[in-house]
VMD Tcl script that draws the C-alpha trace (Angstrom):
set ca {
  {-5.35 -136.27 53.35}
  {-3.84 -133.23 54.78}
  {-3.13 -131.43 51.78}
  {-6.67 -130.92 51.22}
  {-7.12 -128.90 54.21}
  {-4.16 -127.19 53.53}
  {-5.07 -126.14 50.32}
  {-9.01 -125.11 50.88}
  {-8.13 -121.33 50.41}
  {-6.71 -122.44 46.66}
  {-10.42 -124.03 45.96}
  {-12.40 -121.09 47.18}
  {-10.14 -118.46 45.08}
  {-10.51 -120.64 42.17}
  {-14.20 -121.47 43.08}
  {-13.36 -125.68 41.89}
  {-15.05 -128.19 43.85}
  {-14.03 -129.88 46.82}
  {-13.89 -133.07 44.96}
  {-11.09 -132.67 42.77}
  {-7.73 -134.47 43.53}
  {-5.10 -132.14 42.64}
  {-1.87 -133.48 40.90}
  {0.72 -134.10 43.37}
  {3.37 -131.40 41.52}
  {0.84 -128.94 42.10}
  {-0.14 -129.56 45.73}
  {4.17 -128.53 46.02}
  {3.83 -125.84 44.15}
  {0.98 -124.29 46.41}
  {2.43 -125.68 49.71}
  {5.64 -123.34 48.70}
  {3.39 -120.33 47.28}
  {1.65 -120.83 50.78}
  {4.88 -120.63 52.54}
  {5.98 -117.52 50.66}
  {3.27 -115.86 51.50}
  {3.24 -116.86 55.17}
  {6.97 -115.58 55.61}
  {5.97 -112.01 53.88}
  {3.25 -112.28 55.64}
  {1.16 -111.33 52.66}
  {-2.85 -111.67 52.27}
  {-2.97 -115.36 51.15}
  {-6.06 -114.21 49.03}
  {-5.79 -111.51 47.09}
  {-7.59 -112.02 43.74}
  {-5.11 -113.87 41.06}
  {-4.89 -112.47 37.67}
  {-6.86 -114.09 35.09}
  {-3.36 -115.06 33.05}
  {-2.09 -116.76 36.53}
  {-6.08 -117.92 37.49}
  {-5.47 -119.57 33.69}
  {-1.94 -120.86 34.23}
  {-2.70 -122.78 37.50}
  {-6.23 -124.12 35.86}
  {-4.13 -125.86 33.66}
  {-1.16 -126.80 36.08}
  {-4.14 -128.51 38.01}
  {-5.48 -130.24 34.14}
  {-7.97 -128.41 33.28}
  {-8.35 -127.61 29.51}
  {-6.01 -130.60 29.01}
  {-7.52 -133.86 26.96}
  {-5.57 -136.21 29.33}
  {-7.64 -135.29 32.44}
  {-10.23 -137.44 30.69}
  {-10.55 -140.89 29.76}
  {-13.02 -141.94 27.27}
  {-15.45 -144.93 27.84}
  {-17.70 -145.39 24.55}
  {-19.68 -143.09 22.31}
  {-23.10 -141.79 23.47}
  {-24.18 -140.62 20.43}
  {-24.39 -138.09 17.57}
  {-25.46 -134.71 18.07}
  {-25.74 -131.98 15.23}
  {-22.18 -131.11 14.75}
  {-20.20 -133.65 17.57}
  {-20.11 -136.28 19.11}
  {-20.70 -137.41 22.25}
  {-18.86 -139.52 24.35}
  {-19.75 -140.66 27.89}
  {-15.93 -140.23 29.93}
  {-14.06 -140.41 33.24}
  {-12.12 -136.95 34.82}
  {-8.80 -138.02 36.11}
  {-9.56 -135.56 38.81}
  {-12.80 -136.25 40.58}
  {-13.17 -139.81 39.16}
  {-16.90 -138.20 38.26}
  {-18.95 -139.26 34.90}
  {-18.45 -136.69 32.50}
  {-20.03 -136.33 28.80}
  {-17.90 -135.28 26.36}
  {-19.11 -133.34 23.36}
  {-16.41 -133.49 20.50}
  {-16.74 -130.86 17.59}
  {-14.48 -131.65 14.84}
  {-13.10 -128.30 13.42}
  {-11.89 -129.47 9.83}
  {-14.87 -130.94 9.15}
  {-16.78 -127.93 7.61}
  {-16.94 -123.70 8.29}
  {-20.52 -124.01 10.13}
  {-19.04 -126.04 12.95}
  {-16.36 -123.83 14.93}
  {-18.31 -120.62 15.21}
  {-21.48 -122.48 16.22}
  {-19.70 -124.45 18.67}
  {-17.97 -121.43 20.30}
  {-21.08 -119.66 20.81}
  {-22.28 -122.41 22.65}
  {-19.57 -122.67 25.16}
  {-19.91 -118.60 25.79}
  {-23.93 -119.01 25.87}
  {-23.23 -122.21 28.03}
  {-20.34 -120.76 30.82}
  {-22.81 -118.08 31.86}
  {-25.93 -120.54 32.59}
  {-25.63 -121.60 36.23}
  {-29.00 -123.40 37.22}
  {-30.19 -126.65 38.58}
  {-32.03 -127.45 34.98}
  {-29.96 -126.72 33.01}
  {-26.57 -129.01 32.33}
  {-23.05 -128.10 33.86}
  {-20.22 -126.87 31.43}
  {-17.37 -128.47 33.20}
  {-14.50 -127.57 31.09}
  {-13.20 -126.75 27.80}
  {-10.43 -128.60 25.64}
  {-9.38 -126.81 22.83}
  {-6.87 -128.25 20.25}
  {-6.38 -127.76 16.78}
  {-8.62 -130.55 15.58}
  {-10.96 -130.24 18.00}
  {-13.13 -128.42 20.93}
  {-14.37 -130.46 23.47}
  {-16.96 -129.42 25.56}
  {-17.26 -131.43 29.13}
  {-20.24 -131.52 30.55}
  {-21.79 -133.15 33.75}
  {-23.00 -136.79 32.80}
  {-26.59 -137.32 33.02}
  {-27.50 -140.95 33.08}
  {-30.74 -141.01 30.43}
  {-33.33 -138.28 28.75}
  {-36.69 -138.17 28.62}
  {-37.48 -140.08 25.88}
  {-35.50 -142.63 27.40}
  {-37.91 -142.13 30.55}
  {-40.67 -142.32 28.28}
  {-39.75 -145.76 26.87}
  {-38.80 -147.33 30.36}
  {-41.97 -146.21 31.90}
  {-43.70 -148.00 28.76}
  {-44.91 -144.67 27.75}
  {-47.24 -143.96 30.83}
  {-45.64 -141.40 33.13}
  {-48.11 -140.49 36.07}
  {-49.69 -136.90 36.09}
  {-47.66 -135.60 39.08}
  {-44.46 -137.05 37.50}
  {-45.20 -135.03 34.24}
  {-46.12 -132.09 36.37}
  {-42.95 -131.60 38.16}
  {-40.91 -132.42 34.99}
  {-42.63 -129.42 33.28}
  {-41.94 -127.10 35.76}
  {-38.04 -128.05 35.83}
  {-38.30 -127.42 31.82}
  {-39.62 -124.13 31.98}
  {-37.85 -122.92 34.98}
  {-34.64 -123.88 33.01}
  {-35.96 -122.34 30.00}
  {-37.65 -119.34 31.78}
  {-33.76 -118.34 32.94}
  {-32.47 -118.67 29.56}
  {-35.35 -116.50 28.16}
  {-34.33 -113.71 30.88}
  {-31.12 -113.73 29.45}
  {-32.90 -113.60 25.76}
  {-30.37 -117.07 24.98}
  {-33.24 -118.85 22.88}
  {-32.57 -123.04 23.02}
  {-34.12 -123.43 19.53}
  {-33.71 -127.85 19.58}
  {-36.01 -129.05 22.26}
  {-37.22 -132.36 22.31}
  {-37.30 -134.82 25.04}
  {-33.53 -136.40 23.78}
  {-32.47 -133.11 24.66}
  {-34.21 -133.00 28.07}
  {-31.62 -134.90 30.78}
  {-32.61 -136.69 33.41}
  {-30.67 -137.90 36.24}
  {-31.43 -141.08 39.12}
  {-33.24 -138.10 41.45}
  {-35.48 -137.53 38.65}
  {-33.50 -133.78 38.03}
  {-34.66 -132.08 34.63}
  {-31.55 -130.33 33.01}
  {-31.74 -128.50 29.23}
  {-28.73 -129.34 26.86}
  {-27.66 -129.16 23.82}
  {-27.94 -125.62 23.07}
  {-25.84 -126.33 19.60}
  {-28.35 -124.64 17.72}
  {-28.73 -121.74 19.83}
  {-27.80 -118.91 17.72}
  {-26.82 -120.42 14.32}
  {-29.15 -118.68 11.98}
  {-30.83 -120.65 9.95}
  {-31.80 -124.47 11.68}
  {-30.26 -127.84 9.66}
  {-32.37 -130.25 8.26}
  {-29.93 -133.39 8.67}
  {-27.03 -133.91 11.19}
  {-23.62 -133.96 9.41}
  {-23.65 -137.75 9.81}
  {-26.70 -137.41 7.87}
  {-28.81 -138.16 10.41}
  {-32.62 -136.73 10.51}
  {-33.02 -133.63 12.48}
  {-36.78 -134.48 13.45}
  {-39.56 -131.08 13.11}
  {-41.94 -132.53 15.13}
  {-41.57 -129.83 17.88}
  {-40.86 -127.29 15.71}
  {-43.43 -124.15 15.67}
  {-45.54 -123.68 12.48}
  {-43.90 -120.25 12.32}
  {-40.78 -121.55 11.62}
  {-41.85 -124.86 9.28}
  {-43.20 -121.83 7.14}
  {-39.93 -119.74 6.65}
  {-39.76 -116.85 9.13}
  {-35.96 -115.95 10.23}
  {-37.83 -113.82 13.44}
  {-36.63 -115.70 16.25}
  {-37.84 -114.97 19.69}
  {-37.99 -116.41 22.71}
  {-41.97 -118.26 22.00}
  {-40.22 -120.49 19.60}
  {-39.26 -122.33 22.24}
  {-42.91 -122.56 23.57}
  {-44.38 -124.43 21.11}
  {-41.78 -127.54 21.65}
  {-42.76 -127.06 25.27}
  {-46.40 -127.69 24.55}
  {-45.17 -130.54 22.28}
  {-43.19 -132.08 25.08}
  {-46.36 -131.70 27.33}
  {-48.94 -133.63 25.10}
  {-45.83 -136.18 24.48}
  {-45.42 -137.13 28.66}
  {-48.86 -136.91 29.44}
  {-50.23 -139.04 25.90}
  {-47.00 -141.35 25.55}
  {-46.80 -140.85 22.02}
  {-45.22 -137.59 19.81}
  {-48.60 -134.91 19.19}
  {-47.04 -134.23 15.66}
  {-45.03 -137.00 13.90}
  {-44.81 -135.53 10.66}
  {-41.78 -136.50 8.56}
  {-41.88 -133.37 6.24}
  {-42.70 -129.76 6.57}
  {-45.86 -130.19 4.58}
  {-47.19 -133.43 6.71}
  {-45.87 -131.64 10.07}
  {-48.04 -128.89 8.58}
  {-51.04 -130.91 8.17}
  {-50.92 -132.80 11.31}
  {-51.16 -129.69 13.44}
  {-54.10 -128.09 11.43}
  {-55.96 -131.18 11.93}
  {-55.70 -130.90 15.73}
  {-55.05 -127.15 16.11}
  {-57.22 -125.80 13.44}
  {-56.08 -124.38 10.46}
  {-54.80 -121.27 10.69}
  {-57.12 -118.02 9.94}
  {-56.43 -114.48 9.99}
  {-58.31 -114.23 13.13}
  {-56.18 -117.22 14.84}
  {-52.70 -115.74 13.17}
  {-53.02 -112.36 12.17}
  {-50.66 -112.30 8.76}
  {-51.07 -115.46 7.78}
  {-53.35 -115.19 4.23}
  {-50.37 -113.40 2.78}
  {-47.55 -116.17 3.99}
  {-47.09 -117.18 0.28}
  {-45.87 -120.45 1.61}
  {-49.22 -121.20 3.67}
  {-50.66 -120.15 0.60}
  {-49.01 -122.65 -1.86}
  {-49.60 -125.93 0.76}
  {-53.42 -125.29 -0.30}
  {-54.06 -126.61 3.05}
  {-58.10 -127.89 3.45}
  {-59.57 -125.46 6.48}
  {-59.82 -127.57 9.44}
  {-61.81 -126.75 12.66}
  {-59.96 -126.60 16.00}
  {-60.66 -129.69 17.71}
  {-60.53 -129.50 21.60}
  {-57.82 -130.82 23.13}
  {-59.38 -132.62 25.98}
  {-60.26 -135.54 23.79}
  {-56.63 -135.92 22.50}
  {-55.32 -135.71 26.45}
  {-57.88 -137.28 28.17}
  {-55.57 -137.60 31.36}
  {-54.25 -133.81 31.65}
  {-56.75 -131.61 34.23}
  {-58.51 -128.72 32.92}
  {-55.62 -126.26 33.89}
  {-53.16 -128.66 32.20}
  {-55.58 -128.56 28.91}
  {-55.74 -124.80 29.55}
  {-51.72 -124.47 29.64}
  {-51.77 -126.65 27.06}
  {-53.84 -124.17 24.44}
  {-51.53 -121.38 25.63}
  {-48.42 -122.69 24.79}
  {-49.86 -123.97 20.94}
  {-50.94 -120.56 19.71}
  {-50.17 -119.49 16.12}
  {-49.55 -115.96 16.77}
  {-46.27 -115.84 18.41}
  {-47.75 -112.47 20.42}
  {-50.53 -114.48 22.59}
  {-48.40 -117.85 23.02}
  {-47.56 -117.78 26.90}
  {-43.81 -117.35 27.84}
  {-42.08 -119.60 29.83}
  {-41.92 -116.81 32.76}
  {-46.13 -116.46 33.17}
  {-46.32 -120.34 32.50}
  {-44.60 -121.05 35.78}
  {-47.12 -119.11 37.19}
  {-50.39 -121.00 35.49}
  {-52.78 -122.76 38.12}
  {-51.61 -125.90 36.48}
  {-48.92 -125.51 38.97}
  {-50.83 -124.47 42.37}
  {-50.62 -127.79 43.40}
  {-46.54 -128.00 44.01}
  {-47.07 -125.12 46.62}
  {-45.67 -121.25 47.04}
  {-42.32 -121.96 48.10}
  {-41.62 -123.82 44.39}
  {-41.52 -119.94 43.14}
  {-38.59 -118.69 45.71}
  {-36.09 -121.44 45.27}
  {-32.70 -119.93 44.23}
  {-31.17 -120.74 41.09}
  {-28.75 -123.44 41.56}
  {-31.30 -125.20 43.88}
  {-32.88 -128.11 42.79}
  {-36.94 -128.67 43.08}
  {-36.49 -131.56 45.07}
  {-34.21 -129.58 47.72}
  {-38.00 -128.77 48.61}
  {-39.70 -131.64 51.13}
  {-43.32 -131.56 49.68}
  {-41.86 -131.98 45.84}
  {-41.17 -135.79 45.24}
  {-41.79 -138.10 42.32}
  {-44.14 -141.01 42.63}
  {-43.70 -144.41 41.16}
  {-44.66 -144.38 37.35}
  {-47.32 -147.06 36.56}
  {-45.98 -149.08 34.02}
  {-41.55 -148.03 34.94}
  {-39.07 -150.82 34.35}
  {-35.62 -150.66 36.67}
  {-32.43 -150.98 34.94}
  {-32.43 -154.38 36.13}
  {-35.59 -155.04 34.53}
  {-34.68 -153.36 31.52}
  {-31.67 -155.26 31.39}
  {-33.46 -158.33 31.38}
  {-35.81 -157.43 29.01}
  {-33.89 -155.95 26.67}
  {-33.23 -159.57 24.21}
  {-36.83 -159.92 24.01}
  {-37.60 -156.33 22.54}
}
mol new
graphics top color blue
foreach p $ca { graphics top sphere $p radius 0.5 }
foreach p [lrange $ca 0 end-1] q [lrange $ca 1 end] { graphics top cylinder $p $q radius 0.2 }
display resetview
């Protein structure tokens, strides 16, 4: 009730949101600092001190396990697990990401890079790092719950998303990616499970586990395939040059993948990932990928030389701009393939209108009147799915 008024000057100096429902004990303990301060007649805001900003973080439960309550496992990621939870404070859905520290010398230093990449990223696509629990078997990351992904969104549209739905989901990728790119923080693991989509249809990147790490797992620790189909060709054949257009390549993956229904390159080893995009793309020649006659991997695959096929009769329903975005994003040499920053800018996108472009970070696309999903085709509602699901 009251408190909460009382109290607003504590939320703004600790920028928390207005949601949270502060421990009783601690409401006291801020009703007396209050009163201090109003009898010395002291500024009630002067900036705290990171050690007291830290202290009364944690008097309120932050970076405490109990502020949580778990409510069933999500899933596996490449070093965690996931679990979907409750916060004691704001009664909000939470996902919590549990790395195991024992459990092997890759883990700990991976997973604190992500949680120093991941504080610093504040935009509407790209998921909320709530809070961090560290103990000494654990980190747990807590992120904002996001109720399904896109390949989730995929399957419940029965794989037929409609063109202006695939439109605006591609713009919320890049523009999430586009601000990591600025802030050369490369997200290395995109696919659409990694894509999150909430009920108002908001895009938002996670799982930036493999950010950094150096050299990219082939199997999940619970042995689990770690799937290349939206991996670049640069990296299937060796090179430990990462930049920022390794990212593209997924993104022109995920593109074919919303606007087909099905994966563009399902391979289930290097060599067949290999050969599936040569078929489509062309092999590669030194005109196409400057280099590539003396990649003595390339060399060894033996690979027949394929002709470039055009794309249009692989996408039938993408527009010419979407076909020529497309092409852009699958180049082989790394120095032509577009970046997520011009991308936003391709005619593909005219159609969503100027003021798309000025939106501040933290604002969502759909803050904007004229941007608004249509009905997918073929989409199932979660009763529907529910319904369905025996018969599947």
């Amino acid at each position: 009730g009251n408190s909460h008024t009382h109290n607003n000057f504590f939320y703004k100096r600790m920028s928390l949101p207005m949601d949270i429902r502060l421990p009783p004990e601690v409401l006291k303990k801020l009703q007396m600092q209050r009163e201090m301060e109003n009898e010395n007649n002291s500024p009630p805001c002067k900036p705290l001190s990171r050690m007291s900003r830290r202290a009364s973080l944690s008097d309120i439960g932050f970076g405490k396990l109990e502020t949580y309550v778990k409510l069933g496992k999500l899933g596996e990621g490449t070093y965690a697990t996931v679990f979907k939870g409750r916060s004691k404070l704001t009664e909000n859905l939470v996902a919590l990401k549990e790395i195991r520290l024992e459990h092997e010398e890759g883990a700990p230093c991976t997973a604190i890079r992500e949680v120093s990449l991941l504080k610093n990223l504040k935009h509407a696509n790209i998921v909320t790092l709530h809070d961090i629990i560290h103990t000494e078997r654990s980190l747990t990351l807590v992120f904002e719950y996001l109720d399904s992904d896109l390949k989730q969104y995929l399957d419940n549209c029965g794989n037929l998303m409609c063109m202006n739905n695939v439109k605006i989901f591609m713009f919320q990728l890049l523009r999430g990616l586009s601000y990591c790119h600025k802030r050369k923080i490369l997200h290395r693991d995109l696919k659409p499970q990694n894509l999150l989509i909430n009920d108002k249809g908001e895009l938002k990147l996670a799982d930036f586990g493999l950010a950094r790490a150096k050299s990219v797992p082939t199997k999940t620790y619970s042995n689990e395939v770690v799937t290349l189909w939206y991996r670049p060709p640069e990296v299937l054949l060796g090179t430990t040059e990462y930049s920022t257009p390794i990212d593209m390549w997924g993104v022109g993956c995920i593109l074919f993948e919303m606007a087909t229904g099905r994966p563009m390159f399902p391979g289930s080893t290097v060599k067949e990932e290999l050969h599936l995009v040569f078929r489509i793309i062309g092999t590669p020649t030194e005109d196409s990928w400057p280099g590539i006659s003396s990649n003595d991997e390339f060399r060894s695959y033996m690979f027949s030389q394929y002709r470039p096929q055009p794309l249009i009769n692989h996408v039938p329903r993408l527009d010419t701009e979407g076909i020529d975005m497309l092409t852009a994003l699958l180049m082989y040499d790394t120095r032509t393939r577009v970046s997520a920053e011009a991308s936003l800018r391709h005619p593909y996108f005219l159609s969503l209108g100027e003021n798309i472009h000025s939106l501040a970070d933290t604002s969502s696309v759909f803050s904007l009147r004229e941007i608004h999903l249509q009905k997918d085709p073929g989409h199932r509602s979660s009763f529907e799915e529910l319904a369905m699901s025996p018969l599947r």
